[in-house]
C-alpha positions in Angstrom: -46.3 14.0 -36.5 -43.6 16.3 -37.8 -43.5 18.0 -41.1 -40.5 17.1 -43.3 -39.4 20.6 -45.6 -37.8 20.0 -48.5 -35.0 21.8 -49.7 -35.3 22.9 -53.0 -32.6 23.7 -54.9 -30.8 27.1 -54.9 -31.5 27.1 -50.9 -28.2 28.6 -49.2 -27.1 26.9 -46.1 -24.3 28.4 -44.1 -21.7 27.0 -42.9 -21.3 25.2 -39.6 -20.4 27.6 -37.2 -21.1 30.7 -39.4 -24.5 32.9 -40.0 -25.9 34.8 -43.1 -26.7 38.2 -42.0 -28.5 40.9 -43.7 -28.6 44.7 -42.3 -30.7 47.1 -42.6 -29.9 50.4 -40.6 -32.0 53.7 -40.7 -29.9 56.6 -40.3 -31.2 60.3 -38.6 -32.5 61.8 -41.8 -34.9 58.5 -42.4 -33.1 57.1 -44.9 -32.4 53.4 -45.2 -29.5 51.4 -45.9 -29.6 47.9 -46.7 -26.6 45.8 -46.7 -25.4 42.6 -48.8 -26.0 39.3 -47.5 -22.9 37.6 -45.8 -21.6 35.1 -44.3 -20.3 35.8 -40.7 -18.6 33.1 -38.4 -21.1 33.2 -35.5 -18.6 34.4 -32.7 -18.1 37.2 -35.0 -22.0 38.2 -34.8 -22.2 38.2 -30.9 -18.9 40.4 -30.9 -20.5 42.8 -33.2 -24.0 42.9 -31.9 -22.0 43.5 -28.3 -20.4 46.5 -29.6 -23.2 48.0 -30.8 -24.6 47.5 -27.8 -22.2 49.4 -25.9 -22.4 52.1 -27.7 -26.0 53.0 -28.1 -27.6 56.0 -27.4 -30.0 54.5 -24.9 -26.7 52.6 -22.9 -25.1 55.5 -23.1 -27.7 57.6 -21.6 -28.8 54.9 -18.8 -25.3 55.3 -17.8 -25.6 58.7 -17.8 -28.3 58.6 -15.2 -26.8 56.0 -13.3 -24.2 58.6 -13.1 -26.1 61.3 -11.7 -27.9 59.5 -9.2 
């Protein structure tokens, strides 16, 4: 049987169509950034995490190699 969950008050809910996103990045030295909660509309997210993707180190090195063989 499924379990009902209770939302207690104070529980955020997002939008429809939008996300809340927390980052946490670690830069080159080791030290960690953490940024704010917000809220993102959702296309926004898979735009971003695109970009980011693109320009990795590791994509840009597979290409790389792709390149030289």
């Amino acid at each position: 049987m499924g379990e009902r969950k209770d939302r207690s008050k104070g529980v955020r809910v997002p939008r429809h169509g939008y996300a809340f996103v927390t980052v946490t990045a670690r830069d080159a030295n080791g030290f960690v950034h953490h940024f704010d909660e917000i809220e993102a509309p959702v296309g926004s997210l898979h735009e971003a995490i695109a970009v980011l993707q693109v320009n990795s180190t590791a994509t840009q090195a597979s290409h790389r190699e792709a390149r030289e063989a």
